[in-house]
C-alpha positions as CSV (number, residue, x, y, z in Angstrom):
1,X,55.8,29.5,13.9
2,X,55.1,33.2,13.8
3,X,59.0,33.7,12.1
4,X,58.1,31.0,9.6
5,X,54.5,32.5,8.5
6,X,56.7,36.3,8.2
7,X,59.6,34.2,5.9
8,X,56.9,32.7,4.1
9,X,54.2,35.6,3.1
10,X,57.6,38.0,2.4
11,X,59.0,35.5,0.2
12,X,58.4,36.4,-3.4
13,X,60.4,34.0,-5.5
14,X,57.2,32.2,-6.7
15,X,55.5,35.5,-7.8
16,X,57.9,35.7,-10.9
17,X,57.0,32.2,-11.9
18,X,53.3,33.3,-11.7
19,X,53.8,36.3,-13.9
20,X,55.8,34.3,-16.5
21,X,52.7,31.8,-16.4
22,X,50.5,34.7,-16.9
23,X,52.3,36.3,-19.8
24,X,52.6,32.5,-21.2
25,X,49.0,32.4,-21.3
26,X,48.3,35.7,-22.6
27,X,51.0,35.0,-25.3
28,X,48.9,31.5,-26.2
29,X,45.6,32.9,-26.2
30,X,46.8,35.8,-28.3
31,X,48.4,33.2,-31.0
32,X,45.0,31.1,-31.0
33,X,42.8,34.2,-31.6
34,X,45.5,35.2,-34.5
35,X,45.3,31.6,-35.9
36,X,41.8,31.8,-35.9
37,X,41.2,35.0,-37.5
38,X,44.1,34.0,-40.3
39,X,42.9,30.6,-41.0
40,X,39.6,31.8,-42.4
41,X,41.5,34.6,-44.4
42,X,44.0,31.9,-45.9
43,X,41.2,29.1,-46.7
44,X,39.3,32.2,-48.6
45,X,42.5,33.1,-50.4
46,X,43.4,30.0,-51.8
47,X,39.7,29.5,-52.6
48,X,40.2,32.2,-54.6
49,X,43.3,31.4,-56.2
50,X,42.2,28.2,-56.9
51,X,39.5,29.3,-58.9
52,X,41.2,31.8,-60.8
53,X,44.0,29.1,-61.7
54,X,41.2,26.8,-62.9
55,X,39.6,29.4,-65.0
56,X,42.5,30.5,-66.7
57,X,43.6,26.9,-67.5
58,X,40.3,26.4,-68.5
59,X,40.5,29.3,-71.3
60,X,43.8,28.9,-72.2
């Protein structure tokens, strides 16, 4: 029992699979907060180029 609880705390295959999980995550949060802060910057720019196509038709 005691050989199996050394094998067991020295093994360290799953530690990489945690890290890529944490990474993952980090990457995903990352791409939400960027989404986030871009989608109200895109709705405001075609807003904006909405209008000024509208208004130009509208004079023409």
């Amino acid at each position: 029992m005691q050989s199996f609880m050394k094998a067991f705390f020295r093994d360290e295959r799953g530690v990489s699979a945690m890290e890529y999980a944490v990474l993952a995550g980090i990457v995903v949060i990352a791409l939400g907060a960027m989404a986030a802060t871009f989608n109200t910057n895109i709705g405001a720019m075609f807003t904006n180029l909405f209008t000024n196509v509208t208004t130009s038709q509208n004079k023409a």
